[in-house]
Backbone bond lengths (Angstrom), bond angles and torsions (degrees), N, CA, C in turn:
res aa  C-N    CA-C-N  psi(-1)  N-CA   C-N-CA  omega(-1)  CA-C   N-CA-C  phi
1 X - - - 1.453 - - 1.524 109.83 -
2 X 1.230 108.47 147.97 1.575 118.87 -166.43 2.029 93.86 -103.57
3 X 1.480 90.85 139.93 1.730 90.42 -175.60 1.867 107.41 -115.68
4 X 0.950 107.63 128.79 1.593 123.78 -176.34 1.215 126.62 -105.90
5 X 1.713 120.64 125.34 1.969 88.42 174.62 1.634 86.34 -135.39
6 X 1.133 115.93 128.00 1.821 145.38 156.46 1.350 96.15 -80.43
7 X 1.697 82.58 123.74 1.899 116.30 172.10 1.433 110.67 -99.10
8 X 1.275 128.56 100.07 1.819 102.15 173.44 1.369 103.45 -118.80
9 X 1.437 106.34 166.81 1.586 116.51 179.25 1.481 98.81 -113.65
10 X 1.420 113.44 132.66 1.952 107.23 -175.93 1.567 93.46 -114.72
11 X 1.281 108.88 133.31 1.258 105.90 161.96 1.463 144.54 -27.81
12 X 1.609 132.78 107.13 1.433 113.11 -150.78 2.021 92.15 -90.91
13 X 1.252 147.76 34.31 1.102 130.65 163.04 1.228 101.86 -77.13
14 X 1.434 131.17 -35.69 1.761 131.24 -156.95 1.094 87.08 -40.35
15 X 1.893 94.96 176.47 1.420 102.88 149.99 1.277 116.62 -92.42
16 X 1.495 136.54 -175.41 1.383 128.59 178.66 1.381 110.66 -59.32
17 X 1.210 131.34 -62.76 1.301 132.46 168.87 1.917 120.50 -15.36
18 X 1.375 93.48 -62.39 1.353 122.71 -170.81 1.885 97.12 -48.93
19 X 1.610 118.21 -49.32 1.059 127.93 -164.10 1.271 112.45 -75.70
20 X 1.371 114.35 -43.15 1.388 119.21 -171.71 1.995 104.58 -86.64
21 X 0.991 93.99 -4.49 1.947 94.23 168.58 1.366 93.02 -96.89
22 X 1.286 115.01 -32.46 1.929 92.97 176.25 1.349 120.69 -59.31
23 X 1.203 118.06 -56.12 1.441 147.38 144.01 1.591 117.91 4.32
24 X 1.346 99.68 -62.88 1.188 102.60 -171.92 2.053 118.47 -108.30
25 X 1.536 92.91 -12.93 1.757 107.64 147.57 2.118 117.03 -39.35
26 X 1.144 87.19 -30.33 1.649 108.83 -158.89 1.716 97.00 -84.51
27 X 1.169 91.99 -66.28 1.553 116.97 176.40 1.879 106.60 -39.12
28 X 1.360 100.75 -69.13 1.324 110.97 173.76 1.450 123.84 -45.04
29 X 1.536 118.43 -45.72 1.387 152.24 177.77 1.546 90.11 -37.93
30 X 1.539 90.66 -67.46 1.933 87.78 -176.53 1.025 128.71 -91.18
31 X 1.573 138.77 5.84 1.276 113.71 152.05 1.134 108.76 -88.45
32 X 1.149 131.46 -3.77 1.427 143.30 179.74 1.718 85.75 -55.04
33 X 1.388 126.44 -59.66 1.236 130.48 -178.18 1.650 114.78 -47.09
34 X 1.127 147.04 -1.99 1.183 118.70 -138.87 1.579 132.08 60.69
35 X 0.986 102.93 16.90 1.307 105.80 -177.79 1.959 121.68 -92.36
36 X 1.024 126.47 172.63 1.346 127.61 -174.40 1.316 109.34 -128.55
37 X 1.622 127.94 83.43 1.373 124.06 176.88 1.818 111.83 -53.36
38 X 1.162 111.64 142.24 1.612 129.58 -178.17 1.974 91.82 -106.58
39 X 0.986 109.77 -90.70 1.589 105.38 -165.88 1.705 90.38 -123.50
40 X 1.398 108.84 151.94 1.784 113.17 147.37 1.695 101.39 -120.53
41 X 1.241 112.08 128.35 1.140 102.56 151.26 1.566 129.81 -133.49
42 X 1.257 108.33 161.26 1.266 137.82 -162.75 1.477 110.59 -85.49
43 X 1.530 130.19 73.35 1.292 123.35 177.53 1.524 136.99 -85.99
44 X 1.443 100.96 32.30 1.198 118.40 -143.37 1.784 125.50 -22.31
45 X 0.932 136.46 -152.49 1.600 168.53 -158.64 1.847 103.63 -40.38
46 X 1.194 103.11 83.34 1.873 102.23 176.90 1.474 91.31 -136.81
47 X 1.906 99.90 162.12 0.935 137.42 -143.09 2.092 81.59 -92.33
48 X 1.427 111.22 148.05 1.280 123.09 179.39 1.744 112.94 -101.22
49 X 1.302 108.00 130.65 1.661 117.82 179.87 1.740 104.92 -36.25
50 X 1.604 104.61 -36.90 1.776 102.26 -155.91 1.695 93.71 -147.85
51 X 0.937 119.64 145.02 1.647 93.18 159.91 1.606 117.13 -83.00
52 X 1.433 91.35 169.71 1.590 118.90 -177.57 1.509 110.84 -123.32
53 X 1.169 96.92 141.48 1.935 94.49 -172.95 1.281 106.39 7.69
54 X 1.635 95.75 73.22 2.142 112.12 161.81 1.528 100.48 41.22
55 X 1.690 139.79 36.18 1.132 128.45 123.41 1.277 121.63 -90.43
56 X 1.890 104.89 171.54 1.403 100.22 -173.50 1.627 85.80 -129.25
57 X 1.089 118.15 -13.14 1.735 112.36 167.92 1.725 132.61 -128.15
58 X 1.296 116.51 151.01 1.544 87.57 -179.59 1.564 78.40 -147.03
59 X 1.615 95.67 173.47 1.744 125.55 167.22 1.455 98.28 -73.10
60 X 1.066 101.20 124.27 1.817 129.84 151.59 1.226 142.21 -77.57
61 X 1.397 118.59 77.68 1.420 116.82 174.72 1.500 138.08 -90.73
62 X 1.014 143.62 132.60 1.532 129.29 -176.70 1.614 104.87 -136.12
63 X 1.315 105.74 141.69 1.740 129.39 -165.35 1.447 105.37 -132.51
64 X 1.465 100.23 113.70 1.697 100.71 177.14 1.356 94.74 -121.76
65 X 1.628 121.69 141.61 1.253 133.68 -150.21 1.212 92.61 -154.67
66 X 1.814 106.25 155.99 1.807 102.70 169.85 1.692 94.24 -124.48
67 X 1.114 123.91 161.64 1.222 123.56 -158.34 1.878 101.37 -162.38
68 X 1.235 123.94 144.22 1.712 133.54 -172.24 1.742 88.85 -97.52
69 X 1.067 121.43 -82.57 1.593 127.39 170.76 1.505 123.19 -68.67
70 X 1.460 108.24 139.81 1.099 107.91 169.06 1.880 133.60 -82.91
71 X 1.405 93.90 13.72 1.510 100.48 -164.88 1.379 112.54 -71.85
72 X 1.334 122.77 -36.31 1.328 119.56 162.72 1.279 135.77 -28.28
73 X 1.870 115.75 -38.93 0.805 115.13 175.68 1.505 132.61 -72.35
74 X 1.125 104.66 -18.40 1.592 112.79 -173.15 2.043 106.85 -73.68
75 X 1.532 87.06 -31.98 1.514 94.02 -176.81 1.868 106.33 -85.90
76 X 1.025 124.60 -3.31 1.212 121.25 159.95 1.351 135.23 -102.93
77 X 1.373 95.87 -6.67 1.651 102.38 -171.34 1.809 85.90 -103.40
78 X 1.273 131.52 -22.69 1.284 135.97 169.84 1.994 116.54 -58.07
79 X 1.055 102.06 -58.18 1.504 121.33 137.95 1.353 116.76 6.73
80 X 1.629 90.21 -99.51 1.735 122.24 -168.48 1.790 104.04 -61.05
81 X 1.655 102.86 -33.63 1.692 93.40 169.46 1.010 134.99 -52.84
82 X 1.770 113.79 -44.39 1.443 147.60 -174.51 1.237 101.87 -69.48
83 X 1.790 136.03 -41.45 1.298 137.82 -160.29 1.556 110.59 -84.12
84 X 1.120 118.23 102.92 1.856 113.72 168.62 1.169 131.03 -93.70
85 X 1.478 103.66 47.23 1.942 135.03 159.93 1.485 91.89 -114.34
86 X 1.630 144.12 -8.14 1.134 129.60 178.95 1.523 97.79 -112.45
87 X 1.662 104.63 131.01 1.510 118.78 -171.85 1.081 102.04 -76.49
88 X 1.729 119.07 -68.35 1.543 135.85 172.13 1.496 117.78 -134.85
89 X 1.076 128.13 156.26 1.434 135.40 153.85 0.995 130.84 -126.75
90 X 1.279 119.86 171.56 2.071 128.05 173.94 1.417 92.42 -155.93
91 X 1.429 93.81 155.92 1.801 123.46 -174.34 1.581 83.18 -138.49
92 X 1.663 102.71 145.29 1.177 103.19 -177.94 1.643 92.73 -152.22
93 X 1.302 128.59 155.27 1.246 130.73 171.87 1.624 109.01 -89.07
94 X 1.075 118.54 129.19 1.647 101.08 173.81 2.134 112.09 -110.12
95 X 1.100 87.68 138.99 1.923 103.85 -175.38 1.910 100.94 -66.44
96 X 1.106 116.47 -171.46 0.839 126.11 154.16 1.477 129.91 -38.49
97 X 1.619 91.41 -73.02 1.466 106.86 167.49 1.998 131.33 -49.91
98 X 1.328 90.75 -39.92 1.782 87.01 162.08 1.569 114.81 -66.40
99 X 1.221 111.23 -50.15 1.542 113.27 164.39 1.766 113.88 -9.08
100 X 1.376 99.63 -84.64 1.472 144.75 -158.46 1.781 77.91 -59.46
101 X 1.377 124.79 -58.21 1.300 110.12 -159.13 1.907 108.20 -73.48
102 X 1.319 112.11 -42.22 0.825 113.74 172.80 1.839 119.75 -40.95
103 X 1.219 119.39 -60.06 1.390 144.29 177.76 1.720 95.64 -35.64
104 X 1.335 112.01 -74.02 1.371 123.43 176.88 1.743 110.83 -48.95
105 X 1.137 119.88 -37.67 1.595 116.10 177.10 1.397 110.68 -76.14
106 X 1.064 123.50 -35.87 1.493 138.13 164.96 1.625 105.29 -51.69
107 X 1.099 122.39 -54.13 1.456 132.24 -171.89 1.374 106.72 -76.84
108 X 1.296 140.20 -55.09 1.241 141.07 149.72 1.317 103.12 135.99
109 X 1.453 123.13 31.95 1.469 135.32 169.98 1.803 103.59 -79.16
110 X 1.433 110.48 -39.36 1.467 91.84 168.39 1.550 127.20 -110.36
111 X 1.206 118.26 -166.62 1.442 121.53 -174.04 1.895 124.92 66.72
112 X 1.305 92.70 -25.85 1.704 114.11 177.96 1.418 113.31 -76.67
113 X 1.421 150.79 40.89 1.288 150.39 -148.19 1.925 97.42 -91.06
114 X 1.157 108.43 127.51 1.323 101.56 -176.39 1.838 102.64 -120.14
115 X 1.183 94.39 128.06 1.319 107.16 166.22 1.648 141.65 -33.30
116 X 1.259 121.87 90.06 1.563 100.30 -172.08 1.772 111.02 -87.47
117 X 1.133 95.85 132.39 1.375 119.91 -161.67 1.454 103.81 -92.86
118 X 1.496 131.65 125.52 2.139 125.97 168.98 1.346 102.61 -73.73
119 X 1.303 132.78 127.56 1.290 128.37 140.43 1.659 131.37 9.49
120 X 1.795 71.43 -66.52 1.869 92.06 164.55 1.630 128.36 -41.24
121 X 1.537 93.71 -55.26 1.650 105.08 -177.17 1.512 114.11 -66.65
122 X 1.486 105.18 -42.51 1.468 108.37 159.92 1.789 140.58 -40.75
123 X 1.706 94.27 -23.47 1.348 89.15 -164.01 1.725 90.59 -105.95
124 X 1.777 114.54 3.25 1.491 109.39 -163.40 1.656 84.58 -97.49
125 X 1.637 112.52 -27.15 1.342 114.63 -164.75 1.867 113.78 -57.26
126 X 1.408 90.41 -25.34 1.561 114.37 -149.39 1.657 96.77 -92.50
127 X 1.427 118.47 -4.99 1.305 128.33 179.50 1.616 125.71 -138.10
128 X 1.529 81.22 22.96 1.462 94.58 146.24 1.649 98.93 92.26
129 X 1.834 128.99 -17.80 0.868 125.12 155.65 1.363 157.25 -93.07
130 X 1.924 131.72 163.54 1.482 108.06 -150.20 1.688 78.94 -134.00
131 X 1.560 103.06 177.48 1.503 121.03 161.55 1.519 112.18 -63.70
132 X 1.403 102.38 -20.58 1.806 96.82 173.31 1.315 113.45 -95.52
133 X 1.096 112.46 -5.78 2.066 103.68 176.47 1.458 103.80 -102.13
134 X 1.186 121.92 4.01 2.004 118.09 -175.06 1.724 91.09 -97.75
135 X 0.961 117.82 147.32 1.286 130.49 -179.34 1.969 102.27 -103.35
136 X 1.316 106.35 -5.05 1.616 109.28 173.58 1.450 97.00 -163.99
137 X 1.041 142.41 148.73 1.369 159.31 142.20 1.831 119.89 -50.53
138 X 1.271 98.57 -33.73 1.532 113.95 174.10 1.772 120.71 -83.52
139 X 1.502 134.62 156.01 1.144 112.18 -149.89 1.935 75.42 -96.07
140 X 1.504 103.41 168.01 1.420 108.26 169.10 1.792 122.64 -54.47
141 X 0.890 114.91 169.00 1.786 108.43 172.71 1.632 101.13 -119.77
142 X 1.414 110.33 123.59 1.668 103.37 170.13 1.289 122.11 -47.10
143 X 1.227 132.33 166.58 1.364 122.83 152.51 1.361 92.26 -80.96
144 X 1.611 115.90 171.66 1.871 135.35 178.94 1.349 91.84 -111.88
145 X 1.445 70.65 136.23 1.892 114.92 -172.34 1.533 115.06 -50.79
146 X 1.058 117.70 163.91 1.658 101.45 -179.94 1.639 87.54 -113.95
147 X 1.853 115.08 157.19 1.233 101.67 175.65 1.320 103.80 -84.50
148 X 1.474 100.41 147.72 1.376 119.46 166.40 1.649 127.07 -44.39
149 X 1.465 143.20 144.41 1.179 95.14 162.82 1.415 117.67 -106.29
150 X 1.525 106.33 168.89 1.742 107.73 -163.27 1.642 98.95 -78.81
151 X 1.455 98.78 133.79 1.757 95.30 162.24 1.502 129.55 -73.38
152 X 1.317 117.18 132.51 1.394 106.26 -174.62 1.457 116.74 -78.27
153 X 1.354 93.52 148.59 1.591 113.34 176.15 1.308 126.95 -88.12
154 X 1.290 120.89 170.07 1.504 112.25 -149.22 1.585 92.25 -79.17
155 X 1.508 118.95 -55.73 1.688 117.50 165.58 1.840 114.52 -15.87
156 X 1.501 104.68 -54.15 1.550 92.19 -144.30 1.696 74.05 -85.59
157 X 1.577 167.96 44.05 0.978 141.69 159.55 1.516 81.84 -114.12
158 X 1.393 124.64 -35.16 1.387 110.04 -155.55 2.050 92.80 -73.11
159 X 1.296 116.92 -30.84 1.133 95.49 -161.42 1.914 110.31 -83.90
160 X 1.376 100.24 8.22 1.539 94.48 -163.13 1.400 80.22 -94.57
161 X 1.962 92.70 163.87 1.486 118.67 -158.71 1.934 103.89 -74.08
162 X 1.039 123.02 140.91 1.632 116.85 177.28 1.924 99.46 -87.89
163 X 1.383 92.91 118.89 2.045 86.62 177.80 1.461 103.76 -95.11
164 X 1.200 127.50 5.80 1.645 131.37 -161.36 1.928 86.00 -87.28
165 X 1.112 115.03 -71.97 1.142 132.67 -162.99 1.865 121.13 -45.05
């Protein structure tokens, strides 16, 4: 079986209702096909690269399906042309490897990157300081001391030579 996932953008004026019957028009469309839905998901409400018919945002849906024939597709992507609740779409074939990635995003091995945090940063975090308020990361270096000088003692005057005398 050949595996597919359709991207569409639905118009965000609908009402909610309106969107999620589009949504699932689509959905239906393909098992209507013989087809075997894997995941749909719902990415809802982001901002668009450019606008499209004078929007600047739409609802995000994506449908990954496994399918024996490809004929379905022609009759759905025919569809989504005709429909003006659909902003844009893409059909894409996925390899193995999209598979595999998909599976893992689903599972929640990717996209989740968690921060490893030093002790250190923790204890600067915790006092109110960041890497942007230190003017160096490194601690300062003193300047070196000058020696002091020693006061003399009553010995070392008594023993030094008198030149007055």
């Amino acid at each position: 079986m050949k595996q597919y996932e359709v991207t569409f953008i639905v118009d965000p004026v609908l009402s909610g209702d309106e969107i999620k019957a589009t949504a699932n028009a689509y959905v239906d469309m393909i098992k209507g096909g013989d087809a075997n839905i894997v995941h749909v998901d719902e990415m809802g409400l982001r901002q668009l690269a450019y606008q499209i018919n004078k929007r600047s945002s739409g609802i995000y849906y994506c449908i990954e399906f496994q399918i024996e024939k490809g004929g379905l597709i022609n009759e759905y992507e025919l569809a989504m042309r005709r429909d003006d609740r659909i902003l844009r779409f893409l059909t894409v074939r996925l390899e193995k490897y999209g598979i595999k990635y998909n599976e893992d995003k689903r599972n929640g091995l990717i996209g989740k990157a968690k921060k490893i945090v030093r002790k250190e940063e923790k204890a600067d975090n915790k006092r109110g300081r960041n890497d942007r308020n230190r003017n160096n990361s490194r601690p300062k270096k003193e300047a070196p001391k000058a020696d002091a000088p020693k006061p003399e003692t009553a010995e070392a005057t008594a023993e030094a030579p008198k030149a007055e005398e």
